[in-house]
Structures are given as structure tokens and as C-alpha cells.
C-alpha positions in Angstrom: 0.0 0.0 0.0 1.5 3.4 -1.3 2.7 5.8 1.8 0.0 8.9 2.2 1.3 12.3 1.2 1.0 13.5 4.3 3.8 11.6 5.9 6.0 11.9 3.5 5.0 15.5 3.9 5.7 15.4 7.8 9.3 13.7 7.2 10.1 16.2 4.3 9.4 19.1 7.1 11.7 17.1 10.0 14.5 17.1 7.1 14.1 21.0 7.0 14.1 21.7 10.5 17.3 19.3 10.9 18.9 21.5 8.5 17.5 24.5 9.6 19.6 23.3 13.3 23.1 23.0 10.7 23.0 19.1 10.3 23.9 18.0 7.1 21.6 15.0 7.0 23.3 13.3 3.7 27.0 13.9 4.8 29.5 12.1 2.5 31.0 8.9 4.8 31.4 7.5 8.1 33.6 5.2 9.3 32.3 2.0 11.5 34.3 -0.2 13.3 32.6 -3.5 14.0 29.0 -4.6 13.3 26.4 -5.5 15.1 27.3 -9.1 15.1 30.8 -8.8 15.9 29.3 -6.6 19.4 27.0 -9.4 20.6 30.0 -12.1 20.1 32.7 -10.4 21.3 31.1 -8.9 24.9 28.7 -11.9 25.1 30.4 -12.4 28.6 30.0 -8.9 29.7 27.7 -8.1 32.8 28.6 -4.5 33.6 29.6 -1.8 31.7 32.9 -1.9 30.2 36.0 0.5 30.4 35.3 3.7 28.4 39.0 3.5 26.8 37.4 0.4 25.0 34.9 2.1 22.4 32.8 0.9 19.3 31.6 2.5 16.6 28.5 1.2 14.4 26.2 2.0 11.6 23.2 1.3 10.5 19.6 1.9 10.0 17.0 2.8 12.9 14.2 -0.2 13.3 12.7 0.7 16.7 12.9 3.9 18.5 11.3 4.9 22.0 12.0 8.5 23.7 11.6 8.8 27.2 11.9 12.7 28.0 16.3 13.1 27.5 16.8 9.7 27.6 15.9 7.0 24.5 16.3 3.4 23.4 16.7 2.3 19.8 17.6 -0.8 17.7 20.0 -0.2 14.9 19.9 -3.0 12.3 23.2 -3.5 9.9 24.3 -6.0 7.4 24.6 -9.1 10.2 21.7 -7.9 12.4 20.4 -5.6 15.2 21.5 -4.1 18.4 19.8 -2.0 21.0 21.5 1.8 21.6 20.7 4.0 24.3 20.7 7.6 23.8 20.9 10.0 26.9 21.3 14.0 26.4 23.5 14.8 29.3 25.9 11.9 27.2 25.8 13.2 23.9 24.6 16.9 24.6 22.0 18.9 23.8 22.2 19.5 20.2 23.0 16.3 19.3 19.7 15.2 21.3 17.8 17.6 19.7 18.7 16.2 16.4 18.0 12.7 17.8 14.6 13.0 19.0 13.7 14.1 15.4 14.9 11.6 13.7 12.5 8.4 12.5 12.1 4.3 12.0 14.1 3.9 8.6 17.0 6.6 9.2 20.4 5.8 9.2 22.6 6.8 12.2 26.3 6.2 13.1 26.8 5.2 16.9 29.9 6.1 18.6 29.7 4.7 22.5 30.5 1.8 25.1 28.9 -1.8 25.2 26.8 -2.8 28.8 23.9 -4.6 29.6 20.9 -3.5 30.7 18.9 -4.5 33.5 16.8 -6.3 31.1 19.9 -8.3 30.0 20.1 -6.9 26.8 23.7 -5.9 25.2 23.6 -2.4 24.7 25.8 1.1 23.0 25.5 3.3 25.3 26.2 6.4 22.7 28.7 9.3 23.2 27.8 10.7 19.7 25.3 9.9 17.4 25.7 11.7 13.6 22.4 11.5 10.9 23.8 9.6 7.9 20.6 9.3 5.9 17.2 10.7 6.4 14.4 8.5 5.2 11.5 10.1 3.5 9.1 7.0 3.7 8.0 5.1 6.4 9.0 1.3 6.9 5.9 -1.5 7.2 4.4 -1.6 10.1 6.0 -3.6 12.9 3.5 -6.2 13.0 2.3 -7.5 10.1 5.9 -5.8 8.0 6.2 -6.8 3.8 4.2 -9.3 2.9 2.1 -8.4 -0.2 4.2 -10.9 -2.6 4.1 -8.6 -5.7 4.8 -5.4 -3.7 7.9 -7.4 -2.2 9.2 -8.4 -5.6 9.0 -4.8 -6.4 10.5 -3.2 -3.6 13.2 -5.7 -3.0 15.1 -2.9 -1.0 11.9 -2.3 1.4 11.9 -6.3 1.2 15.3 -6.6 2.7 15.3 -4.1 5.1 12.4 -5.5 7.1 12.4 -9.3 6.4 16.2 -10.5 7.4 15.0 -14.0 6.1 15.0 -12.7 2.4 18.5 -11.5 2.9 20.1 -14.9 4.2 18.5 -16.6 1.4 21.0 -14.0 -0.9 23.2 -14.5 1.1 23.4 -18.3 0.6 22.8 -17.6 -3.3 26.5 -16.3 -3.2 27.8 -19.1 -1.1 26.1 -21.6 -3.6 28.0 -20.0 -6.6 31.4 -19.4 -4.3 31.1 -23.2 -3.8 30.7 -23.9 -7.5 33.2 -21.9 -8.2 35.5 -23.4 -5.7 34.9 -27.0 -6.8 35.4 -26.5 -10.5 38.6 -24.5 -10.0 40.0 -27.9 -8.0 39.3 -29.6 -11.0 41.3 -27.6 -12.8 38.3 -26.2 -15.0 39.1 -22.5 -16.1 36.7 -20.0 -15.7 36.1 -17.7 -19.2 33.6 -15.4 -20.4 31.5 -15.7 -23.7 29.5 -12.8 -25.6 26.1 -11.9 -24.4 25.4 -10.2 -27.5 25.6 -13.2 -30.3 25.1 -12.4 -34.1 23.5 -16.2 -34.1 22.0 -17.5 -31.5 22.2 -21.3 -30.6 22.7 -23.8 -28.0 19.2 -24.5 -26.7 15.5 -24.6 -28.4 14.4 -21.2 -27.2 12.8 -17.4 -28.7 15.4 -15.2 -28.4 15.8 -11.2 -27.4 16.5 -9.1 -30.8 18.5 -6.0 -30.6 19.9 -3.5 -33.0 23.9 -3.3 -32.7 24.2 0.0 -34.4 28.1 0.3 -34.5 27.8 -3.0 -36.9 24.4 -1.7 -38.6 23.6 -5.3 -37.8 20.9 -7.5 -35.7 22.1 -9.3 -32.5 20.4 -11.6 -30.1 21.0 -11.6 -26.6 22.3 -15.1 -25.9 19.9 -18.0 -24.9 22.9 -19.7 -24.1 27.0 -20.0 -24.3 27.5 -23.5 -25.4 28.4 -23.3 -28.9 31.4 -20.4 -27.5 32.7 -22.4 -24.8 32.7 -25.8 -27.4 34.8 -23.1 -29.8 37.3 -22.8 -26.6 37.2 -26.7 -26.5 38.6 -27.0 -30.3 40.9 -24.0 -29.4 42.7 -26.6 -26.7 41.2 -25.7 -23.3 40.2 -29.1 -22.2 38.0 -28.2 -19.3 36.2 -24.6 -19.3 33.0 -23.4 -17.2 31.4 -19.8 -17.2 28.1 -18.5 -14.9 26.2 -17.4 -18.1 23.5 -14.8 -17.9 21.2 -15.5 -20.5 18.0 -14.5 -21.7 15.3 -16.4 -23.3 12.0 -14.9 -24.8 9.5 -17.0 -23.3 6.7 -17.1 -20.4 7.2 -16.9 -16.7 6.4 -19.3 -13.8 7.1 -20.1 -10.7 10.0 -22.4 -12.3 10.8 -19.7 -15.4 12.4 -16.5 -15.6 13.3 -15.2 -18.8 16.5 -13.7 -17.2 18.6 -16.8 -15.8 21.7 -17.5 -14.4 23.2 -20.8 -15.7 26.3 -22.7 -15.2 27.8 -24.9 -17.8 31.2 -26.5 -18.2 32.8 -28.7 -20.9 35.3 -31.4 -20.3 37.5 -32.7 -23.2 38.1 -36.4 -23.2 34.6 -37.2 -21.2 31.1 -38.3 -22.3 27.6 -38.1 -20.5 28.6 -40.6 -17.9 31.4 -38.8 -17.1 28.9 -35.7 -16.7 26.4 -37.8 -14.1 29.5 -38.6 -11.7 30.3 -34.9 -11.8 26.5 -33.5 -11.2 26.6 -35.9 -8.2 30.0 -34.3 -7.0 29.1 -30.8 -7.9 25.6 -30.9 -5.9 27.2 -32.7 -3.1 29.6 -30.7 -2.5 27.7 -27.1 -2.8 25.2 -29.1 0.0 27.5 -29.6 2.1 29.3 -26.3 2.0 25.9 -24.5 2.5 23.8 -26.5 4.5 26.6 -29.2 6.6 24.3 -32.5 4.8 23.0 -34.1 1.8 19.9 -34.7 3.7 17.5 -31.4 2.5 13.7 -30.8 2.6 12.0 -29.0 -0.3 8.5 -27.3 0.6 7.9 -30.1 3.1 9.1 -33.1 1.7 13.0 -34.7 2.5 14.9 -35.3 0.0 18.4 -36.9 -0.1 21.1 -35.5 -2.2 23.8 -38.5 -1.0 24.9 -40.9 -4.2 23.9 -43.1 -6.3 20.8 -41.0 -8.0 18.5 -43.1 -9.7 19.3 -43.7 -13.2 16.6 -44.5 -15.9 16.3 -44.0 -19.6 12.9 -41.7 -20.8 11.3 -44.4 -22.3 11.9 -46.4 -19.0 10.4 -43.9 -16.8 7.4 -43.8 -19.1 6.6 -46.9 -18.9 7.2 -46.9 -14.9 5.2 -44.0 -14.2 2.4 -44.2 -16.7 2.3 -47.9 -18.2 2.5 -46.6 -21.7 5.2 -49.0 -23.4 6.4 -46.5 -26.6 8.4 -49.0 -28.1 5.7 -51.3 -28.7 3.2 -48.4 -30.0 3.3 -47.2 -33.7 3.4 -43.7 -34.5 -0.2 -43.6 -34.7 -0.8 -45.2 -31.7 1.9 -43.2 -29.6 0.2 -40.4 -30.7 -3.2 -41.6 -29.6 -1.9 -43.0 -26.1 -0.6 -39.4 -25.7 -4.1 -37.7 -26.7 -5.5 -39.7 -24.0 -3.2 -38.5 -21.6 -4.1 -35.1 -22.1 -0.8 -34.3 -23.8 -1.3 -31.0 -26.0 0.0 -32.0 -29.4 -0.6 -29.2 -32.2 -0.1 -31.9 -35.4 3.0 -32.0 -36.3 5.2 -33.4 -33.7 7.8 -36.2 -35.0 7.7 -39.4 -32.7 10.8 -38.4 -30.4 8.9 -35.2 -29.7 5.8 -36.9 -28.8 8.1 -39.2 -26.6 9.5 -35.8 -25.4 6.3 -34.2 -24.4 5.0 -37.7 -22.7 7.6 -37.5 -20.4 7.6 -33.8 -19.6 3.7 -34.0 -18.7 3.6 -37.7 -16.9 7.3 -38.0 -15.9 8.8 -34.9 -14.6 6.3 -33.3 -12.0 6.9 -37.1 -9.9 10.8 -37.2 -10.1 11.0 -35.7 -6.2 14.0 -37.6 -5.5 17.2 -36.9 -7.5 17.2 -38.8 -10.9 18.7 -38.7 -14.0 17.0 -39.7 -16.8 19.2 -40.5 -20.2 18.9 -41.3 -23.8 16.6 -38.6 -25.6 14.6 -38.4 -28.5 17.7 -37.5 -31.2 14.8 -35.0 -32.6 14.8 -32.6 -29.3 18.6 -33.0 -28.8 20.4 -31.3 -32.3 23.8 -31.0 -30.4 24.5 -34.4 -28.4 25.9 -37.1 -29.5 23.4 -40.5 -31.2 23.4 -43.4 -28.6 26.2 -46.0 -29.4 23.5 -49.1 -30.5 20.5 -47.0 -31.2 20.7 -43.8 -33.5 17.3 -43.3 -32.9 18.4 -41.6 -28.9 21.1 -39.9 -28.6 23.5 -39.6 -25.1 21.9 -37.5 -23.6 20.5 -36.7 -19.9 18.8 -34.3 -17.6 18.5 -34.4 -13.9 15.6 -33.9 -12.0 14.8 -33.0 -8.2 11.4 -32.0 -6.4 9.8 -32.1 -9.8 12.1 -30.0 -11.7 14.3 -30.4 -14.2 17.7 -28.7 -12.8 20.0 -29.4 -15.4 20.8 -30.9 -18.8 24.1 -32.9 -20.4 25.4 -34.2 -22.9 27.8 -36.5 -25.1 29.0 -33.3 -26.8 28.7 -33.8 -30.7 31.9 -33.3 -32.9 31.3 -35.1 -36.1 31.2 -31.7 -38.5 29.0 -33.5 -40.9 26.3 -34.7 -38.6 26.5 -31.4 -37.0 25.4 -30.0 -40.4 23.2 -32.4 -40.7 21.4 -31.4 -37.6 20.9 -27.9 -38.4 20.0 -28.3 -41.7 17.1 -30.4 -39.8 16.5 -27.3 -37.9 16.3 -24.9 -40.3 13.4 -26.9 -42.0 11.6 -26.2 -38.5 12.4 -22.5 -38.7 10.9 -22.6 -41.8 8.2 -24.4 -41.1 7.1 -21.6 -38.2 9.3 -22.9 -35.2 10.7 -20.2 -33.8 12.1 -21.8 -30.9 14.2 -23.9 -33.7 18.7 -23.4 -34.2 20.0 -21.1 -36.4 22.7 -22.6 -39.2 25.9 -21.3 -37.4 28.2 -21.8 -40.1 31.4 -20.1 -37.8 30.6 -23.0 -35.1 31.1 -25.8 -38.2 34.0 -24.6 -39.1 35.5 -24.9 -35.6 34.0 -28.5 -35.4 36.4 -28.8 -38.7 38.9 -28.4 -37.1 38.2 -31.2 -34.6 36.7 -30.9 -31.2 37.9 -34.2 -28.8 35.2 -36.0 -27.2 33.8 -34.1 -24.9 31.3 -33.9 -22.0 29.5 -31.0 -21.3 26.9 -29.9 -18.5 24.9 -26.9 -17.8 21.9 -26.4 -15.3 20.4 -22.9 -13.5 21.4 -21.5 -10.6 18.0 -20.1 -9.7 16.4 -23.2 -9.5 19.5 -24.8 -7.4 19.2 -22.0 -5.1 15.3 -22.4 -4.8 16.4 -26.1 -4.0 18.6 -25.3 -1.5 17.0 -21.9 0.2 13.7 -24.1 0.3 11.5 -21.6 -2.2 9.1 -22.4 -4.2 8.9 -19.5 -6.5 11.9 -18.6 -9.1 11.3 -15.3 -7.9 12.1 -15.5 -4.5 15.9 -16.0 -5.7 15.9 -13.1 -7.7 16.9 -10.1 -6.4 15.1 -8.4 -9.4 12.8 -10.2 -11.0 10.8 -8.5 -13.8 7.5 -7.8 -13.1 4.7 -6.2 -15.4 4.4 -2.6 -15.3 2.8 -0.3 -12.2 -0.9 0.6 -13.0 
């Protein structure tokens, strides 16, 4: 609920008469030296008040405030938490008072002063000066009740943070999750690199793209649905094991699983294939569990889930058969089409069988695969870039893995026959022209490379969002975006 005029109009009038008294209420730094945190751990033992030569100095931003005539208690919130201050005029002096008694829930104060404990048992700053580092023109949420409009939250992440510390750890452990990543990888001896956002083709995943103008070139770019066919480039160029945290962009709808602005990693290996990949998902997860969270044992909106290896390993036509009885092996293409009609799989007409098989997973498969679970061997008609399976070229080696329902990540037996590559696209452009738009470009450049001669290689890539919502227990994509884009104010 927008803040009334009037106080905004009420704060705008304490920020004159502050000034009117010679305070600059935006000065230009101030200089803490510990947070609140680091107070309540180091004088934990404390009962009395301490030596005055032993000072603190803190910052941060005022959450309660309560005036008693010339005395006053406050919490001050920071980046690691809150602490109480108490404010006394005969301590500061008068001026200083005077400016403290009009200031409001949501400014932000320096405290310079000595740590005791009140009678209550609370750790305390007693202050010796207290400066105005940042007037605040809008009133925080109420105490009570505080943020929790989901829409308005998404939209004022700032407000969001400030008043619901909960939001902020789960941030918080976003960073950890890609620190540990990161830190895993680099172990390996993977290098990190960075590919072009901007892409005069676009490729690496089935996907609408963003289109933009790049004037310097006169020329159309695309914001890149992905970086795979750049860091495969790097593989041919001799780096045998590269990764890069991607952001990409694809022009598509939102859900609680989908953001069209993602964060992905994906990594290539030289020398591996997409058994190689599995092992590593299992390593890469485990690890980033137990840095974060101390266990492979999680829960995910109520329901446990264990992270420890081996995951369950089945191919898609075995998990359609497991879950929904439909055998597609034995079924023409007639009668596969059928059996998925009666499952209430939306076909528009013109799906080939491996997309049929495709969509009969994603609709009877996916939403049960709660426990982690890789399921291998795709349709070679959804999977243009991976390698055909080794006695069947009608799959190809190919797997995703799936936990709490969704799929978290996708690899590959990396294709680097030139000719089948070709072959492939030329596949795809007869989709473009046939009105997919979610169908690859021909990138001649990346055939060129594979002419060269890529080695075999295993590659792996899979969304940090989503591994953060698994591991901050959210359900909504948008709880682990800082950001997230939202439709615009009425």
C-alpha cells in the first residue's frame, strides 16, 4: 500500500528543520568499526559496563525507536543484524539530542559509545555521539504484520530486505552456492572464461530469443539463450576443461520455475562423455550441500529429499513406462500419438515421434521425479547438439536431472562429427521454416570450428536459480531473484 502524502509531507518538514539546526543530514562517509554481530560475540560475557578506553563505533539503519523525556532506546539494524543503543542527552549533549529526538524508524545513524547490559539483559551502546547519515523520507511497514504483499515485495526488493532478514540470508546463501561452485570447479582444474552476451547467431538450446539493434555494426544481434556453442569453440581451441556462470535471456513465459533472465552454469570437459557428466553432477551438488547446508539430507516445501549418491538412473522411455504404463516402443506412430491424446498431452499436429516421446515425459514423468534422478537417452529430434546413442541412432546420449519435480540441469555427449553437426541444423532450419521459432539457427562459424576437430567431450549446464530455490527451500523462481521483472505499475 503506497505511503500517504501526508507523511512523506511530515518527514520532508523534519529534514528541513534538521537542516534549519546546521546538520547536514546526507553527509558524505562515516567510518564503522565493528557490526552489530561482531558486538553481541565479542562482549557476550559482559555483565557490567565496560571500560570507556574500549569504544565501538556502528552504523546502520534505525528499526525501533522509544523517547523517554532526555533519555531514548533504539535498535540499529546493519548488514549481520540488530543491536539496542541508548541515547541520553546529558551523554551526547543537547544538540545532538535535539537532532536525535527528530529523527524516525528507517533513518540511518552512526553510533559512537561503550557496550553494557541492561537491567533487562540486553547488550547495549551506550552512545557518546550519534551523527544523521541518511534521512528517510518513507516510512518502513508496520511492525507487526511488516512486507508481505508478494508482488509489492518483488517490487520493492530494497523495502523487502530491510524489514524481512530472512529474504536477505536466502542471498546471502545464493552467493555461497556460486562461491562453492566456483571453488569445486577451480579444483578440478576447469578455467573460468567469459563468452558474448550479444551473439550475431543464437544457438545452444530450443528457445525465442531477445533481438536487438547493434548500431556500431548496422547489424541484428540476439542476446544469448545460451553460451555453449562459444565455450565448445574454446574446447577446439585446446582448453580441455572450461566453465562460465552465463547470464542468458530467453524470450519465453514466466512461472514459478521460469524467468526469462537466468543465471546458468555450464562446463565442458574434453576427453569425457555423459557418464562422465552424471558422476560430476553428483560431485558438484554434493559438494555445494555440504558447504551451505553441513548435509546431503534437505527438505524442499515439506518433503525430504536426499542428495547423497547413487541417484537413480533411468532412460525416458523407461520412466514412461514406470510411471504411466504406456510402453512406446511397442506403440506405432499412430498409436503413440493416440496414447498421448489420451493422456491429455497437448499435441498441435505436427510433432515427429521423439517429440511426442518428449512431451510424454515432460507431462507424466517430470512433475513425480521428487528424488534426485537422471533420466538418459533422448529423442535425437529434441537433442540437435549431443551425440546418437552408441546401439541405437534413434536416442542420442543425452541426460537431464531432475529434483522435487524439476528439471535442474541438462548434459550431454557433446557432438563433434562436422557432418552430422550439419546435418542437424540443416534439420533445424526446416523447423524455422516451417514456423518454429524456438528452432537453431545454421551457425556456419561454429562448423568450421568443429572442422577443425573438437575431442570428445562432455558437457553440463543447469540454473542456478532453481538450485538455489532447492537449497534456500523456495518455491517461486522469484524468491531467488533479487530483481525479477514484473509487469508494469498501474
Amino acid at each position: 500500500m503506497e505511503e500517504s502524502s501526508d507523511l512523506i509531507q511530515r518527514r520532508r518538514e523534519k529534514l528541513k528543520e534538521i537542516r534549519d539546526l546546521g546538520v547536514n543530514p546526507y553527509p558524505y562517509n562515516y567510518s564503522p568499526t565493528c557490526t552489530a554481530s561482531e558486538i553481541l560475540q565479542q562482549f557476550a560475557d559482559i555483565e557490567v559496563a565496560l571500560d570507556k578506553e574500549k569504544s565501538v563505533t556502528i552504523a546502520g539503519r534505525l528499526m525501533t525507536k522509544r523517547d523517554h523525556g532526555k533519555t531514548g532506546f533504539a535498535h540499529l539494524q546493519d548488514c549481520s543484524g540488530r543491536i539496542q543503543i541508548y541515547v541520553r542527552q546529558d551523554t551526547v549533549g543537547t544538540d545532538a539530542y535535539q537532532v536525535y529526538r527528530k529523527l524516525d524508524v528507517g533513518d540511518i545513524i552512526g553510533v559512537a559509545g561503550f557496550v553494557f547490559r541492561t537491567r533487562t539483559g540486553e547488550l547495549t551502546v551506550l552512545a557518546k555521539e550519534v551523527e544523521l547519515l541518511s534521512k528517510s523520507l518513507r516510512s518502513l511497514p508496520e511492525k507487526w504484520h511488516g512486507l508481505q504483499n508478494k508482488e509489492t515485495r518483488y517490487r520493492q526488493r530494497y523495502v523487502d530486505l530491510i524489514v524481512n532478514p530472512d529474504v536477505k540470508e536466502v542471498f546471502i546463501k545464493r552467493t555461497q552456492i556460486v562461491s562453492a561452485l566456483r571453488e569445486y570447479l577451480n579444483r578440478q582444474n576447469f578455467i573460468e572464461v567469459e563468452t558474448p552476451i550479444l551473439q550475431p547467431i543464437y544457438g545452444g538450446a530450443s528457445a525465442r530469443p531477445f533481438v536487438t539493434q547493434y548500431n556500431a555494426l548496422d547489424q541484428t544481434f540476439y542476446l544469448r539463450i545460451a553460451n555453449e556453442l562459444y565455450l565448445k569453440r574454446l574446447i577446439v581451441g585446446g582448453f580441455d576443461r572450461v566453465y562460465e556462470f552465463s547470464r542468458d535471456f530467453r524470450n519465453e513465459g514466466i512461472s514459478p520455475n521460469h524467468n526469462p533472465e537466468f543465471t546458468m552454469l555450464e562446463l565442458y570437459q574434453a576427453y569425457a562423455d555423459y557418464e562422465d557428466m552424471m558422476c560430476l553432477t553428483e560431485e558438484l551438488i554434493v559438494h555445494t550441500a555440504e558447504t551451505i547446508l553441513g548435509s546431503t539430507q534437505i527438505s524442499y516445501q515439506g518433503e525430504p529429499i536426499s542428495l547423497k549418491p547413487p541417484w537413480l538412473r533411468m532412460t525416458m522411455i523407461e520412466s514412461i513406462r514406470e510411471q504411466s504404463g504406456i510402453d512406446v516402443e511397442s506403440l506405432s506412430n499412430n498409436e503413440l500419438r493416440d496414447a498421448a491424446q489420451k493422456a491429455r498431452v497437448d499435441l498441435e499436429g505436427h510433432e515427429s515421434r521423439g517429440e511426442i516421446v518428449a512431451e510424454l515425459f515432460e507431462a507424466l514423468v517430470e512433475p513425480y521425479l521428487v528424488q534426485p534422478t537422471f533420466i538418459y537417452d533422448y529423442p535425437i529430434e529434441v537433442s540437435p547438439l549431443a551425440k546418437k546413442k552408441r546401439d541405437n541412432d534413434q536416442f542420442v546420449e543425452r541426460f537431464e536431472y531432475f529434483i522435487a519435480g524439476m528439471e535442474m540441469g541438462n548434459a550431454f555427449s557433446e557432438l563433434n562429427d562436422p557432418i552430422d553437426q550439419r546435418e542437424r541444423f540443416i534439420e533445424q532450419a526446416k523447423k524455422w521454416e516451417a514456423g518454429d521459432e524456438e528452432a537453431f539457427m545454421m551457425d556456419e562459424d561454429y562448423l568450421r570450428a568443429l572442422e577443425y576437430g573438437m575431442p570428445p567431450t562432455g558437457g553440463l549446464g543447469f540454473g542456478i536459480d532453481r538450485l538455489t530455490m532447492l537449497l534456500t527451500d523456495q518455491r517461486s523462481i522469484r524468491d531467488v531473484l533479487l530483481f525479477p521483472q514484473m509487469r508494469p505499475e498501474d
